[in-house]
N, C-alpha and C positions, 0 to 999 in steps of 0.2 A: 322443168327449168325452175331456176328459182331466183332468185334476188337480193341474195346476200353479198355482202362486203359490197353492198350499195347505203351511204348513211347521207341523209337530208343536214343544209343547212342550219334549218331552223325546224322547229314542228310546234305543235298544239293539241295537246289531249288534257284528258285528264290525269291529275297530280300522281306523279309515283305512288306504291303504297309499298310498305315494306314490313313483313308478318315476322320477323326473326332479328333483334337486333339488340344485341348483348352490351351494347356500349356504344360509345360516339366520341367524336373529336375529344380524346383525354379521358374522358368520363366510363369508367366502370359501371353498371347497372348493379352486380354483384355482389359488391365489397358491402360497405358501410351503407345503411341508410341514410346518409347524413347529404347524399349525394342530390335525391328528390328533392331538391329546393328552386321554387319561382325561375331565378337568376341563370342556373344552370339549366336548366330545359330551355328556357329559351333560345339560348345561345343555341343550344343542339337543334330547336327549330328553325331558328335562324339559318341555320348553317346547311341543313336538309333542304329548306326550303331553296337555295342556291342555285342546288340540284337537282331541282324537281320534283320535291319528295315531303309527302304535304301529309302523311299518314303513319305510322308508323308503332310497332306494337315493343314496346320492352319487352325483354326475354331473360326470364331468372331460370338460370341452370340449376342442376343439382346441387344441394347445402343442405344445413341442418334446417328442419324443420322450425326452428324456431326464427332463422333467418330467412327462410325464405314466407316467413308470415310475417316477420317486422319490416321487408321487401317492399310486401303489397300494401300494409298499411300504408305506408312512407309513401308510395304511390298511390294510392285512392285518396291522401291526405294533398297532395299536390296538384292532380288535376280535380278534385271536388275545389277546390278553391279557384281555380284559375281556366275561364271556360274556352281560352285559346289554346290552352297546354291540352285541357280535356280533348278538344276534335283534333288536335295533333298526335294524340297518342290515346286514342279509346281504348282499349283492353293489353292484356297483357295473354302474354306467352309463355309458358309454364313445360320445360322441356328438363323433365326430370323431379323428382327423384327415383321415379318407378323405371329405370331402366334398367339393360345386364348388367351384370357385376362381370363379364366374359372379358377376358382382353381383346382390343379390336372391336367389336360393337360397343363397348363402354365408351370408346373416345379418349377422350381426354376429362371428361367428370369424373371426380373425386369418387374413390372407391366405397371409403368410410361412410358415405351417405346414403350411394343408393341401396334400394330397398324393394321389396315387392306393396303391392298395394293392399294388401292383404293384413301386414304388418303395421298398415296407418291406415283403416280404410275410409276415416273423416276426415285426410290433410286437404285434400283438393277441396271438401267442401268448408273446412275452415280457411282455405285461402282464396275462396269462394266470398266469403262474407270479410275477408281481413281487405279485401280487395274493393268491395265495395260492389259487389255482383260483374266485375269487369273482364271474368278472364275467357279472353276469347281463343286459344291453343293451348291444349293439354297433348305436350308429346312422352308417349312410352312405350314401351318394351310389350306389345301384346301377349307374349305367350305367360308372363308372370302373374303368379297366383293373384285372384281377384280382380287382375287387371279386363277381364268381361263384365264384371259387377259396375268397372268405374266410367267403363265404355258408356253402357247404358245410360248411367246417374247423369255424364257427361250430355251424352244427346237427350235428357229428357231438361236441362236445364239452359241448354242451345249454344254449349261449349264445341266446337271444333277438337276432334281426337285423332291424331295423329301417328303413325309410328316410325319411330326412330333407336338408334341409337337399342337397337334391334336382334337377336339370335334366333329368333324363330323360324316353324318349319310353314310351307306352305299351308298344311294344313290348318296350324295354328293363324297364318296369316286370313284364311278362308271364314276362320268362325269370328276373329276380330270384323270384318268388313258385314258379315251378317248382324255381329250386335251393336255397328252403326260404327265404326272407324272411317274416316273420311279421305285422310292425308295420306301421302309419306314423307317425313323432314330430310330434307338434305337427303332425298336417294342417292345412294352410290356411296355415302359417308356415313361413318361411325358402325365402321363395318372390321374385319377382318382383311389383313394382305391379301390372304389367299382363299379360298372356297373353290367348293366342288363347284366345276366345269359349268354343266348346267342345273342340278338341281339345290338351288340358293334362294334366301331371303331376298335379294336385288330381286332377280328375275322376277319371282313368284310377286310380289309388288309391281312389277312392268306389267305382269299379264293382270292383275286384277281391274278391269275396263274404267269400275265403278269410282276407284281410288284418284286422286290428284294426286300429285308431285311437288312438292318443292325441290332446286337447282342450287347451288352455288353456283352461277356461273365466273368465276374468276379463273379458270384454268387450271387451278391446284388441286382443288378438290374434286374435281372430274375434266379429266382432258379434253379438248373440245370434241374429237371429234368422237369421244363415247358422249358428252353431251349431246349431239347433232343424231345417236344413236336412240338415245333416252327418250328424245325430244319423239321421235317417231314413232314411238312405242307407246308414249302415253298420249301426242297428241296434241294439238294445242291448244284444245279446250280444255284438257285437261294439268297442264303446266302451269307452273306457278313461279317465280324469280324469287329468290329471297338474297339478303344478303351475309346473315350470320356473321355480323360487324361487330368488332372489337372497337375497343378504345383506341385502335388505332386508324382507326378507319377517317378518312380525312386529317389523317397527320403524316406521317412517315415511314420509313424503316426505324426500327433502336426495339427498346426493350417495354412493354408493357404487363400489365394486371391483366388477369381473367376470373375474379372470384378470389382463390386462396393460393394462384398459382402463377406462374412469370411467365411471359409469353414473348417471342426474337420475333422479329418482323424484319424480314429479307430486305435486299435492294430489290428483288422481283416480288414483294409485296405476300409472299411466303406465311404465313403462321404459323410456329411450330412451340410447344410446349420447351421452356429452354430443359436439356439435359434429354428431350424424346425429339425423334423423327416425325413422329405423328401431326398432324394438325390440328390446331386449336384456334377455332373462329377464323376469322377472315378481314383483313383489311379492306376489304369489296366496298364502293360505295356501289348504290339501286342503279344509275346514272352508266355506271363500267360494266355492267350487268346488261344492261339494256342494249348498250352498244358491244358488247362478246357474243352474245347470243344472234344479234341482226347481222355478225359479221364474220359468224364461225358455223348456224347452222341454218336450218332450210327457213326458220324463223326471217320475214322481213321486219326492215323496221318496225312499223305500223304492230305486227304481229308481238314482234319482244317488248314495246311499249304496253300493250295490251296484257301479255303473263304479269306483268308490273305493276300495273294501275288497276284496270276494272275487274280483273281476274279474282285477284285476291281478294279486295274490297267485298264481293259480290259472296264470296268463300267464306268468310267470317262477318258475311251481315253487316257491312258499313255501308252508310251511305257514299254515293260516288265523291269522290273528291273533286273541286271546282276544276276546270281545265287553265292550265296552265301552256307558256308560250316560251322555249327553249332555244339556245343556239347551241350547236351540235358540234362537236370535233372527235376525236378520238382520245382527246383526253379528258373527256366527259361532257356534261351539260354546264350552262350557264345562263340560270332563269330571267327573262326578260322579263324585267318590273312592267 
């Protein structure tokens, strides 16, 4: 028996945390560095904080090397100055360049960038120091040349390695988790329409016991009730919410940025690359997440609060965020001061 599509007035935990978050109300992470200024972070914390969402890690997709190191300066230059921005947003998420160039596991990242690790094998740890020692998610393509070399570099410097955005075979999945892979970003996405029946990159990531998950839980990018699937397979110690937020995210339907590329945002809150089918990021706030998951699978509330807040925290070594006191409806949270 379980206890879903039961959701509390009010509640009290600890602060959201959200490990994947490309953009915010209006604001692109991606674009221009020009973006990382005082003024505009706050407002984004501001506006997080609303929703119960007191954590949160920026996320620079695949680009030219040279933008995604003037990225993290522009970030380590913003929260080294400003020590409320700093515990609002400690590290950052680094989800690409090293993934397939394949259609269908590439996503929607720019083709011209990515690359294997082999081909740059000092960018992570130039944007290691361009970052200011912060980056706490490096997601990539395990089966790519070098990319076991960067595993290791990764876990010896207490980076979180993830894979995403993925073609690999199980096997290959098998030696990535021996030399210390942790994650998988957005299972179920940045994948292929179609794949063999049962022997697939998804699966063979469901079966590895040792591995975490991150979800989009919005419905689009996994239906719920193959998330209510997902969710049982890896567990819920081992689940993780993220929300792969666009600049759309606490704004609307219409048209937005994602880096170098246009993004339609649905009346159903949709993301699709304009001119592709495919999806690109997600309008999800942590908050609609929270409440999809406690009300679509075996997840109770208490339970999807927790993939949200202490889970993740705990995953990329932050300290717990203060506990926070919410009123709940279906159209998300509303932080009581």
């Amino acid at each position: 028996m379980t206890t879903q599509n039961i959701l509390p007035t009010t509640y009290t935990g600890p602060g959201l945390v959200d490990l994947q978050v490309n953009g915010y109300a209006g604001i692109d992470f991606n674009g221009a560095d020009d973006v990382f200024n005082p003024k505009t972070f706050h407002m984004i914390r501001e506006k997080m904080e609303k929703r119960g969402v007191l954590l949160s890690l920026p996320t620079f997709i695949t680009a030219s090397q040279e933008r995604l190191e003037a990225n993290c300066r522009a970030y380590a230059n913003l929260v080294t100055n400003d020590a409320k921005l700093a515990e609002a947003f400690p590290k950052l998420h680094i989800e690409g360049p090293f993934i397939s160039s394949v259609e269908g596991p590439r996503g929607a990242h720019p083709i011209e960038h990515a690359c294997d690790p082999a081909t740059a094998p000092d960018l992570m740890k130039r944007l290691q120091e361009a970052s200011g020692n912060r980056l706490g998610i490096v997601t990539l393509a395990p089966e790519l040349p070098g990319a076991l070399d960067l595993i290791a570099w990764c876990r010896e410097n207490d980076i979180v390695v993830s894979a995403g955005h993925t073609n690999a075979t199980a096997a290959e999945i098998r030696a990535a988790v021996e030399a210390g892979l942790v994650m998988s970003t957005h299972l179920g996405n940045g994948s292929h329409q179609m794949l063999p029946r049962m022997d697939n990159y998804i699966q063979a990531q469901l079966s590895e016991d040792g591995l975490y998950a991150s979800f989009i839980a919005d419905g689009h990018h996994v239906p719920f009730f193959a998330l209510k699937n997902f969710i049982r397979a890896k567990g819920f110690d081992r689940t993780v919410l993220v929300s792969d937020a666009i600049m759309a995210a606490d704004c609307g339907p219409g048209r937005y940025v994602l880096g170098d590329f246009e993004v339609e945002v649905s009346e159903a809150f949709r993301c699709t690359k304009v001119g592709h089918a495919g999806l690109a990021g997600s309008a999800l706030t942590m908050d609609m997440g929270v409440i999809y998951t406690a009300l679509h699978t075996d997840a109770d509330f208490e339970e999807a609060w927790a993939m949200a807040s202490t889970r993740p925290a705990k995953l990329v070594g932050l300290d717990l965020p203060v506990e926070v006191t919410v009123n709940v409806s279906e159209d998300g949270f509303q932080r009581v001061e």
